[in-house]
N, C-alpha and C positions, 0 to 999 in steps of 0.2 A: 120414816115410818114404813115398816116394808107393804109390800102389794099384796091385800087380801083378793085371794082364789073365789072368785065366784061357784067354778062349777069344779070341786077336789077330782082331781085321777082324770082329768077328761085327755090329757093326751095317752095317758098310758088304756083307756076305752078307745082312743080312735086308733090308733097302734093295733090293737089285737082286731081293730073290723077292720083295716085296710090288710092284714094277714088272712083273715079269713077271708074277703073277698076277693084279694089276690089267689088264693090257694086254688080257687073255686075257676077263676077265669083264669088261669094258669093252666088249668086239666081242661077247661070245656072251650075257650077259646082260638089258643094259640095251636099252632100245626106244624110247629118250627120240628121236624125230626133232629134237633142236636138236643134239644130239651125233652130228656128222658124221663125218669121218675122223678120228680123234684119234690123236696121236703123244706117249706119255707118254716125256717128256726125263730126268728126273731125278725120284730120290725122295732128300729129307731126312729124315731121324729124328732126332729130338731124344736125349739122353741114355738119357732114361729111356725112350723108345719108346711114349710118351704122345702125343704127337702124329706127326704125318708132312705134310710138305709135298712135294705132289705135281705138280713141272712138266709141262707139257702145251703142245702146240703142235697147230695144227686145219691140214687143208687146204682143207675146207668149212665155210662159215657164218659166222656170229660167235662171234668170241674170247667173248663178252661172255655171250651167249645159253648156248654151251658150255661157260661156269664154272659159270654158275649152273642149269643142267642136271644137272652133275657133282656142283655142289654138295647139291643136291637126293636125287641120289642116294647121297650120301656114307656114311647112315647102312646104306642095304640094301646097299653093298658092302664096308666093314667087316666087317657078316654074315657076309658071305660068304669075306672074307677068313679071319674066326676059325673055319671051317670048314675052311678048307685050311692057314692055320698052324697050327703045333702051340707056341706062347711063350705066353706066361703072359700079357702084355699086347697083345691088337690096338691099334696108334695111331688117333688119332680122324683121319680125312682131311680136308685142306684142299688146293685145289686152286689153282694159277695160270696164267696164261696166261704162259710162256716168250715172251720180246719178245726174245731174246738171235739170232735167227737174220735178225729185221727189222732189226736192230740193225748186224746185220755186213756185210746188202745195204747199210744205207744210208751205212755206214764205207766197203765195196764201192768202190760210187757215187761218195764224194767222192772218194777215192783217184785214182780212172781221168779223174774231173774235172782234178784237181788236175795229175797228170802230163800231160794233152793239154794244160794253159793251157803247162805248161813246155814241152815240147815247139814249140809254138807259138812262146815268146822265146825258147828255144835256135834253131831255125831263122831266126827275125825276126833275133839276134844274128849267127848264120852269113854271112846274105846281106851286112849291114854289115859284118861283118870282112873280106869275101872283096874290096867291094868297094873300101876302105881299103888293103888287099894291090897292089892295082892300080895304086891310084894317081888312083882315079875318087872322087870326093866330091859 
């Protein structure tokens, strides 16, 4: 008999307030100058709310510098988190750099590529049928 859900959607409710509350002590807390503009994309929670994986995209600096900044900070924003959550378990934080947005420029990119090379033999094709129509070879 499977396990009826007392309270439906509650980890994907506690997911967006541990984003929002991250996002907030993210900007007003931390002082780390490698953590530039940072845009928290997504939060994961595991089942049990033991962990949390925490997407992230930067508009300054390095992806690389700003994990391991974040990282860094991981354990004094937990802190802070189990100070403004009221659950039983804060998750440990793990952070990533979301590639999902360079990912879509560079899908983007081909796409626009790929329709101007057509474009290009649709026209190249045009000129030879029109001039075939004629009667010109």
């Amino acid at each position: 008999m499977p396990k009826k859900r007392s309270i439906p959607d509650r980890n994907l409710r506690i997911a967006d307030q541990i984003q929002r509350d991250l996002s907030a002590l993210i900007q007003r807390e931390i002082k780390d100058p490698r953590i530039g503009l940072v845009t928290l994309q997504s939060v994961a929670l595991t089942p049990d709310y033991a962990h949390a994986k925490i997407y992230f995209t930067t508009l300054t600096g390095d992806p690389d510098a700003t994990r391991e900044a974040l990282t860094e900070a991981a354990g004094y924003l937990r802190n802070l988190l189990f100070k403004r959550l009221h659950i039983h378990t804060v998750p440990t934080l793990h952070f990533h750099y979301d590639q999902s947005i360079e990912h879509a420029i560079q899908m983007s990119h081909l796409i626009d590529t790929a329709n101007a090379d057509r474009a290009k033999d649709d026209d190249g094709a045009d000129d030879e049928g029109t001039a075939d129509a004629r009667g010109d070879k």
